[in-house]
N, C-alpha and C positions, 0 to 999 in steps of 0.2 A: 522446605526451601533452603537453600545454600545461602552463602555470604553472596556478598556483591561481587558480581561482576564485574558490572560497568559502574562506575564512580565520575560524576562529575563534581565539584567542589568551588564556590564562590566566582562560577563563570559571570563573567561582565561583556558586553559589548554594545558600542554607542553606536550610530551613525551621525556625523556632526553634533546637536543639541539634542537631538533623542536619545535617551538609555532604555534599550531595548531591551537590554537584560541587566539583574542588579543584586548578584550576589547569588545566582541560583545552586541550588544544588541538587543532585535526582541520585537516584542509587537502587540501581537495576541486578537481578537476581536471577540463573539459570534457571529456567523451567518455569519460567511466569511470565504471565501477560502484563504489561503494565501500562496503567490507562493513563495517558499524559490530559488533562484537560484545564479550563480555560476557554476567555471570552478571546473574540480577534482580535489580534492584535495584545494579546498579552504574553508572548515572544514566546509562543511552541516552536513556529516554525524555524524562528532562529536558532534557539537551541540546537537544533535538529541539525538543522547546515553547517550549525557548528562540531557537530558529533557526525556527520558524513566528511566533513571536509572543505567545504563550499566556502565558509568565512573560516577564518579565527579569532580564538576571543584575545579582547583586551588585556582580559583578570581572568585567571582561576587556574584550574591544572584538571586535565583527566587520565582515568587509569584505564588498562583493559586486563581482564583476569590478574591482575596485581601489577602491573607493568606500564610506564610510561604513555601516552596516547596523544600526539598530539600530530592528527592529518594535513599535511601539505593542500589537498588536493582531495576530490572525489576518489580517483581511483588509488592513491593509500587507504582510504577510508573502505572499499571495498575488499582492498588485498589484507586490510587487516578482521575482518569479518563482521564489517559494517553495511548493511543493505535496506536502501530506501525504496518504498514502494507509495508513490506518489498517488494522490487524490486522482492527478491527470496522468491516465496512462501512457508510458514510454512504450509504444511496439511498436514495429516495422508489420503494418498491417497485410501487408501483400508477400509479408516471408511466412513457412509456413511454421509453426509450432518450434519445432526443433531446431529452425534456423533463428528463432527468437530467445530461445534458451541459452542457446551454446554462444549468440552473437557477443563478439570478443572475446571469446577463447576457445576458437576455434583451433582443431588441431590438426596437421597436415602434413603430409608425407608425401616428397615429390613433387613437391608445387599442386595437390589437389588434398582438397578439404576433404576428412575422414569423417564420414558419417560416427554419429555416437547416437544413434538411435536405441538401445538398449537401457543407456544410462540414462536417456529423457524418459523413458518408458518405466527405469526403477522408483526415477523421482514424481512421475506424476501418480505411481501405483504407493508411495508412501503420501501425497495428498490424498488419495482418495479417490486418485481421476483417472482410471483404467482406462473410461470408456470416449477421453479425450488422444485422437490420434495424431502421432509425431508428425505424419505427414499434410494436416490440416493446415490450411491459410488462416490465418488468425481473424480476418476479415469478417470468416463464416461463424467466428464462436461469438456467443454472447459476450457482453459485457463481466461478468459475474465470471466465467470462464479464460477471460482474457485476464482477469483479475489475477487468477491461479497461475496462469504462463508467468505473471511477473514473479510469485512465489516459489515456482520452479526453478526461473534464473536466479535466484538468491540462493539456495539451497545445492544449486550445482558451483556456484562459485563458493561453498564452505561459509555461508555466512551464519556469524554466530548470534548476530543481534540482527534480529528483523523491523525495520520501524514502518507502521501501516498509515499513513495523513487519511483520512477519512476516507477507508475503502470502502463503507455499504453508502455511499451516497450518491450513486450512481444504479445500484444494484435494486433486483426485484426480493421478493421473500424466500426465494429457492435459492439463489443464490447466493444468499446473506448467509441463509446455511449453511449452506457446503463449506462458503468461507471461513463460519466456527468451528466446522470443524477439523478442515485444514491448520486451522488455528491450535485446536484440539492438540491435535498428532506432533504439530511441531512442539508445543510444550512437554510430550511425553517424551521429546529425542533432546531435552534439553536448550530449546535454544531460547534466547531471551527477546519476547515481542514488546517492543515501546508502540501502543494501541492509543491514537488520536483520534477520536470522534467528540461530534455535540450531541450525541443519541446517549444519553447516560442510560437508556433501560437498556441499549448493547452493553456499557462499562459493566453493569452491573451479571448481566448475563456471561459475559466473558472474559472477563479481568479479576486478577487475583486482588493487586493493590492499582494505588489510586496518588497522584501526585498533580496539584493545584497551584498552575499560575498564576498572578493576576499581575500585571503594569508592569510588569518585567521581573517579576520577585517570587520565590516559592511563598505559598500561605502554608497549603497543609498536604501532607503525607499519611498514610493508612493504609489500612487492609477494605478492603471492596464488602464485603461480608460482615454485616453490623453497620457499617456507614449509612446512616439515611442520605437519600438523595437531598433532602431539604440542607441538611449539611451541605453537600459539596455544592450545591448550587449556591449557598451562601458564600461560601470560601471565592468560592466562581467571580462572582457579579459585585461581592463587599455589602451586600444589602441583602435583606428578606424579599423574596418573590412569591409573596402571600399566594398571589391568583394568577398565572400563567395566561389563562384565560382570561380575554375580560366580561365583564356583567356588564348590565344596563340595556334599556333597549332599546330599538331604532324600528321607525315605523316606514313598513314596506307601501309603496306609493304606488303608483299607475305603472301602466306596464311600459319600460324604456326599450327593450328591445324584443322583437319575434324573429323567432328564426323559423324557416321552415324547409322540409327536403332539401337537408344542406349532404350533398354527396361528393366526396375526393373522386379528384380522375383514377386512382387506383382502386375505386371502393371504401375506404376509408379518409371521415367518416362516412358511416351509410345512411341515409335519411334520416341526419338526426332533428331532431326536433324543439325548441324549449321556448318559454318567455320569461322575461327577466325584467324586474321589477326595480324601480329607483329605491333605494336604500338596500338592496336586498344583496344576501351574500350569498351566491351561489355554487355548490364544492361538488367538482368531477374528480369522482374515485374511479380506480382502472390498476390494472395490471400494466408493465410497459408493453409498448407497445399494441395499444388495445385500442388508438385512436383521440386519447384526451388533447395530446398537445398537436395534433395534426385537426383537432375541430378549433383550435381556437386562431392556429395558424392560418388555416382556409376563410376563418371569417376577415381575420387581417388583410388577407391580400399577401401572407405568405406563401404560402401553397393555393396552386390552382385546384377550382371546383368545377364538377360536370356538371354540378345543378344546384340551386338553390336560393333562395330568394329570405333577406332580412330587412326589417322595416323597423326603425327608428325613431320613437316619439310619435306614432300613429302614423306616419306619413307613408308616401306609396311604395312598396315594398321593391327595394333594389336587388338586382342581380347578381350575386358573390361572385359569379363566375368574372365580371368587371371591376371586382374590388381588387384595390391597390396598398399597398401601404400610405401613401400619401391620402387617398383620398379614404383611407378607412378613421386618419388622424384629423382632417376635414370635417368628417361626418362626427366625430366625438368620439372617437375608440383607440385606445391604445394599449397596446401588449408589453407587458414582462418576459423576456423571452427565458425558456429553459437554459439555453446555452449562451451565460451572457460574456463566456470569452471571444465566440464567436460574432455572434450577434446583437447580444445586450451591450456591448462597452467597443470604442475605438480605441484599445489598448495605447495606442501611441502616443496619444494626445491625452492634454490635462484633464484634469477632474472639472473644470469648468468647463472646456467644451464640449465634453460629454454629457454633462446635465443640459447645454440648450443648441447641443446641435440640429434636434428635432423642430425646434423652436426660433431660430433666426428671426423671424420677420420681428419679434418682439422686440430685437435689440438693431433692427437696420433705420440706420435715419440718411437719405438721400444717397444710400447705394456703400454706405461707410459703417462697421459693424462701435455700437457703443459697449467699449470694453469694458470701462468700469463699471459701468451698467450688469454687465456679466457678471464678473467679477465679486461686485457686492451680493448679487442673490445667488451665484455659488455659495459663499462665505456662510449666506442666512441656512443655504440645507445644510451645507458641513455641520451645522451648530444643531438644527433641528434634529438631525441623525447621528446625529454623535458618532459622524466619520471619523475615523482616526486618518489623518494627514497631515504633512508637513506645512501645505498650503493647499490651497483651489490652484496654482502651476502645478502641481504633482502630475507626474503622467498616472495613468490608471493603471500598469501594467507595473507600478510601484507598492501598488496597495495590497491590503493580504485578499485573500478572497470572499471574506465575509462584509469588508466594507466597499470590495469592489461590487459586490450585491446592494446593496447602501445606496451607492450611486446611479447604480439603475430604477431604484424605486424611485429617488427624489428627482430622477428625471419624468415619470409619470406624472409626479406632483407640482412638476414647474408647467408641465404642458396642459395638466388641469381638465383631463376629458371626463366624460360623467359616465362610457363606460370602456371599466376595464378589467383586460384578460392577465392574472396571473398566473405562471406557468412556475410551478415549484419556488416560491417566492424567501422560502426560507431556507432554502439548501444553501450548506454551507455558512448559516449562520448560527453563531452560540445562542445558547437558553437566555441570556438576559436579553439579546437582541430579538431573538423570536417574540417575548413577550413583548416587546417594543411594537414588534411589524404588528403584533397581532392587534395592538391598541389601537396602531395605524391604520389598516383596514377597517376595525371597528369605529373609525372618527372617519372616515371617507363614507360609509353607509352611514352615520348620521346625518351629513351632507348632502344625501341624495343621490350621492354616487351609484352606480350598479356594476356590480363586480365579478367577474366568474374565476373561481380559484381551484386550480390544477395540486393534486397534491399526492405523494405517494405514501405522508405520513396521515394515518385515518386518524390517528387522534388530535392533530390537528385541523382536523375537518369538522367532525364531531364535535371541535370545542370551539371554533369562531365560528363557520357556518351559520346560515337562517334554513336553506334548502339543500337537498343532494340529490345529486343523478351517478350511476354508475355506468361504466362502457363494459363492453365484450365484444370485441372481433369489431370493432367502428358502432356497433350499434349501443346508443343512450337508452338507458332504463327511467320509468317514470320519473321526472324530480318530485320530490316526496321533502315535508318538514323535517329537519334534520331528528329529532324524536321518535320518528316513528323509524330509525336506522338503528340496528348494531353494524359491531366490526364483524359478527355472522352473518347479518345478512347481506352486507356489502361483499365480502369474500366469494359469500356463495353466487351472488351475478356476475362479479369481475369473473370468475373462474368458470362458471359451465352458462349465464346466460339464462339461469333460471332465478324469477323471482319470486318466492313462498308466498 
């Protein structure tokens, strides 16, 4: 390894009463991966805006290859070989490949754009990506693929520091791959990756060294190699996280929900089938795209169904094909949705109306909404969930995105249904907060609750679950005691559909 590159040195920045950052310092090296981690809200992402250009800090100084650093703007921060590749992807989905590469800096003779299809073609054949073609709409490529287009444009604009905000959280197994080793290649040509994830068994797969947030302040620096995980998750969190998982147990009750011949108007899912018991944790494993979060959307009354019928608490079995979201919240079911920029949170509005939008009628007395009423049992989940916010007025679209997750659960919690669908409930949350949600589910199945949980991480399936089913191509595999699973035999039905 080289000296440092990049140097940042006793960065500070407040926002009114908050010190979001508090003296930090990082110090980044050609040719290595470097894993920034941290709980939310323990000022990664600031740093980061502040090393692209987005803010500036109050305190500190940064260098770049020995040289002065300090960016006006985003694009100083790219012209000087600074390149963010955002959790949420930046493309223009309907341009194709090459027009997404070369967008802003384009080159042009005569008033018409000069194709540079050659040089998109050197750069995706030094990722790795031959067999991805210049003139493809981006629309068509997977997510993991799309992933890469953003790594192409950094790489044609000369950039020398790559910084990744949690690129496999979104991504299947194949293309978490390709990813490393796209990742791979760019450390062989030198350039310096600052690697943000809450997946420490990637940090550890893929990261040379290792630099630890916590409340705004560096804890600790290292090499990746020799660091027990139990370490940095200390450094992490400020405390021992003895059992990730929780123990104890909870006793599965009557059956609360049947489903049966529940089929998407598009085939997916395809007659799936299960019943789900009070206290019981139930975990759909799958591949994307395989039908997990399109059965739990269809039973909502998200997506329409061609056929199927669920009966709730013994009673006579209704029609999904007439389920709604109101009356799915009616009948006692409520969803965590996968996409909660979209759908999970009304970005615009505060963190209290977010938790009882679903919920109104609780707080209407003679046609007039009681605010403080709101108000105060905002207040109680912020403190239950140890939101990080300024107040319950916070807009949502304020928060980072592990407590804008927060927000969506303890909106489940205030509406209080006894069953419900989570859809990837810990993405994008740090390990201390994971082992939180996980407690959290494990105390809604001691309640009685019945719960079906969506998940793309099998060891978090494995480790809170009671029961598992697997999808292939919309079809559910038998639920089976989580015991009687490996991550082989899960694999082997998500992928070909057969089960040993």
């Amino acid at each position: 390894m080289s000296s440092s590159v990049l140097s940042l040195e006793g960065i500070r920045k407040s926002f009114g009463p908050v010190h979001a950052l508090q003296g930090v310092d990082l110090h980044v090296r050609a040719g290595e991966v470097h894993a920034l981690v941290g709980e939310n809200g323990a000022g990664k992402s600031t740093l980061m805006k502040i090393l692209s250009g987005v803010y500036r800090p109050d305190a500190g100084k940064m260098t770049l290859y020995g040289a002065p650093y300090a960016p006006a703007n985003p694009l100083d921060g790219r012209a000087a070989g600074v390149s963010m590749i955002y959790q949420e992807l930046v493309l223009a989905p309907h341009l194709t490949v090459e027009e997404n590469v070369t967008l802003g800096d384009e080159h042009a003779r005569y008033g018409w754009i000069r194709p540079r299809t050659r040089e998109v073609e050197r750069i995706l054949g030094d990722l790795g990506q031959q067999g991805v073609a210049p003139d493809a709409r981006v629309s068509d490529l997977s997510i993991g693929k799309q992933q890469l287009v953003e790594i192409a444009r950094a790489l044609l604009f000369d950039a020398r520091i790559v910084v990744m905000d949690e690129p496999t959280s979104s991504l299947a197994a194949d293309d978490t791959q390709a990813l490393f080793e796209a990742i791979g290649r760019m450390r062989e040509q030198g350039l310096a990756v600052i690697y943000i994830s809450h997946f420490l068994e990637e940090v550890q797969e893929v990261c040379d060294r290792y630099t630890v947030l916590r409340d705004g302040k560096m804890i600790s620096t290292g090499r990746v190699m020799g660091t027990p995980v139990s370490r940095i998750i200390e450094d992490m969190v400020g405390r021992s996280v003895d059992e990730l998982f929780p123990s104890g147990d909870h006793a599965l009750g009557d059956p609360l929900l049947d489903v049966s011949g529940l089929q998407g108007r598009r085939g997916v899912p395809a007659n799936v089938c299960f019943t789900l018991r009070r206290g019981e944790i139930m975990g759909i494993a799958g591949l994307v795209g395989a039908g997990r979060s399109e059965t739990v959307r269809t039973l909502f009354g998200l997506d329409s169904a061609r056929s199927g019928a669920l009966s709730i608490r013994g009673r006579e079995a209704l029609r999904v094909a007439w389920m709604t979201p109101r009356a799915a919240l009616d009948h006692g079911l409520d969803l965590l949705s996968e996409n909660r920029k979209e759908e999970g949170l009304a970005l615009n509005l505060s963190l209290v109306f977010n938790l009882t939008l679903s919920d109104l009628r609780r707080y209407s007395r003679a046609g007039f909404l009681q605010l403080g009423k709101e108000r105060r049992d905002g207040a109680r989940w912020v403190d239950a969930l140890r939101i990080r916010a300024g107040s319950v007025e916070q807009r949502a679209d304020e928060l980072s995105g592990g407590n804008q997750q927060k927000v969506c659960l303890a909106r489940l919690l205030q509406q209080d249904n006894d069953i419900l669908f989570l859809d990837e409930p810990t993405r994008g949350i740090d390990i201390g907060s994971k082992a939180e949600i996980y407690k959290l589910v494990h105390r809604l199945a001691q309640q009685g609750k019945a719960i079906v949980m969506i998940s793309s991480y099998l060891p978090e399936l494995l480790g809170v679950c009671d029961t598992l089913g697997v999808m292939h191509k919309g079809r559910l595999s038998a639920v089976r005691p989580v015991p009687e699973w490996t991550e082989h035999r899960i694999m082997q039905f998500a992928t070909s559909g057969y089960d040993a």
